[in-house]
N, C-alpha and C positions, 0 to 999 in steps of 0.2 A: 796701913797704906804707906807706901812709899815713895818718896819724891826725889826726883834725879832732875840735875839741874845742868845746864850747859848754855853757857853764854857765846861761843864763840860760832858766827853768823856759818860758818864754811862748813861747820860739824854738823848743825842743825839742818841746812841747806843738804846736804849729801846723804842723812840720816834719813832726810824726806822724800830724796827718789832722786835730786839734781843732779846731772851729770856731770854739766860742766856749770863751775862756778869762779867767776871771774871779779876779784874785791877788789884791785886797785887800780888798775889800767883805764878804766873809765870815770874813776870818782875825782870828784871835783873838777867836771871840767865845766867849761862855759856854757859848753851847748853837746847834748848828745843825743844823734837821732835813732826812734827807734826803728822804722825801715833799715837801717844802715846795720845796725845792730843783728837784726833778724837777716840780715844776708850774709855776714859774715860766720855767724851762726850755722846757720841752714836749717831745713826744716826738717831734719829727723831725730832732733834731743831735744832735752830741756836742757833751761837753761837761767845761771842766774847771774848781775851783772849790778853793782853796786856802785852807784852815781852820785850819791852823795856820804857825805861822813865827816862831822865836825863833833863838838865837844855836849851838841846838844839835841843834835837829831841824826839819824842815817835814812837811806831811802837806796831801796836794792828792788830791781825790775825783775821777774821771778815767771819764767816763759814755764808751762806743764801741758801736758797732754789729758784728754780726758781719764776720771779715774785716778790719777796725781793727784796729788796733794801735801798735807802736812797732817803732824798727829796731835792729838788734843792735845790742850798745852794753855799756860796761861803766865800770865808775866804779874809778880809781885812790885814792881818797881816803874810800869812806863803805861800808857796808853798804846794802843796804837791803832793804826786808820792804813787803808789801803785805796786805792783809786782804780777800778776796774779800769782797763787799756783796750783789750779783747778777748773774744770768748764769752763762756759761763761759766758761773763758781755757783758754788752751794758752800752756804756758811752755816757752820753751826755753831750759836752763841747760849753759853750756860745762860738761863733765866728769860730767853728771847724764842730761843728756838732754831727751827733751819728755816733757810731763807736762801732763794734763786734770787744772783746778781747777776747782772751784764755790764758790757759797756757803758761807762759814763757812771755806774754808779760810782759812791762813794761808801764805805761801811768803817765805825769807830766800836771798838771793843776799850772800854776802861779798864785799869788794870785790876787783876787780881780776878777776871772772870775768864774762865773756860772759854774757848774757839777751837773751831778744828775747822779746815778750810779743805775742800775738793774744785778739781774743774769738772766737768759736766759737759753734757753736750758733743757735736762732734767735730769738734775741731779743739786744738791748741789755746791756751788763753793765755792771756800777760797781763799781771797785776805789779802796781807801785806798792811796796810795803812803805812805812814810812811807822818809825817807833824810836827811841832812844839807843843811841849807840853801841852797840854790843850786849844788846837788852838779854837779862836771864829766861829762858827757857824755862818754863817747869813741869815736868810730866809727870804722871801719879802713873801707880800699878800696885794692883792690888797685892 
């Protein structure tokens, strides 16, 4: 089995379907809304937008369409936790299972276990990622 490793957010974000991906223009600001966001935006891409990033956590807002997602994957090195915003996702967690979230939920994966994340449903969905700053990637193939 082989494992390919990519740490850098823009690679893995674009490898996963994001069109446009936006890392610096909004991180670290005081306040950022996300109606304001979604309009400047507009509603026919995904899209991803990274709001925070300091030495010990990042947090990137990550807009998909149903059917979007990311590919199974898991991080040797970080937790990481997500904050449903809107929409539906379907998580799937090695050792947990799949699991339909919505709004308001909150979902944590420890490191070193398998996730693979979809949106669902029919509409668009936005989730808070939130994990260690240019956290490794790690994808297996067989």
């Amino acid at each position: 089995m082989k494992e390919i490793h990519d740490d850098d957010v823009n690679n893995v974000l674009k490898d996963d379907g994001v069109n446009n991906v936006i890392l610096t223009k909004y991180e670290n600001l005081p306040t950022v809304n996300l109606n304001e966001l979604k309009s400047n935006f507009g509603e026919d891409d995904s899209w991803a937008v990274r709001v925070i990033y300091n030495e010990l956590f990042g947090g990137v807002l990550i807009r998909q369409f149903p059917e979007e997602g990311n590919r199974e994957h898991y991080h040797s090195d970080a937790d990481e936790s997500w904050i449903i915003l809107e929409g539906e996702w379907e998580w799937y967690i090695d050792g947990v299972g799949t699991k339909r979230v919505a709004q308001h939920d909150i979902i944590v994966v420890k490191k070193g276990i398998k996730h693979k994340i979809k949106c669902v449903g029919d509409k668009p969905g936005i989730r808070l990622a939130i994990t260690r700053p240019d956290v490794d990637h790690i994808y297996t193939e067989e």
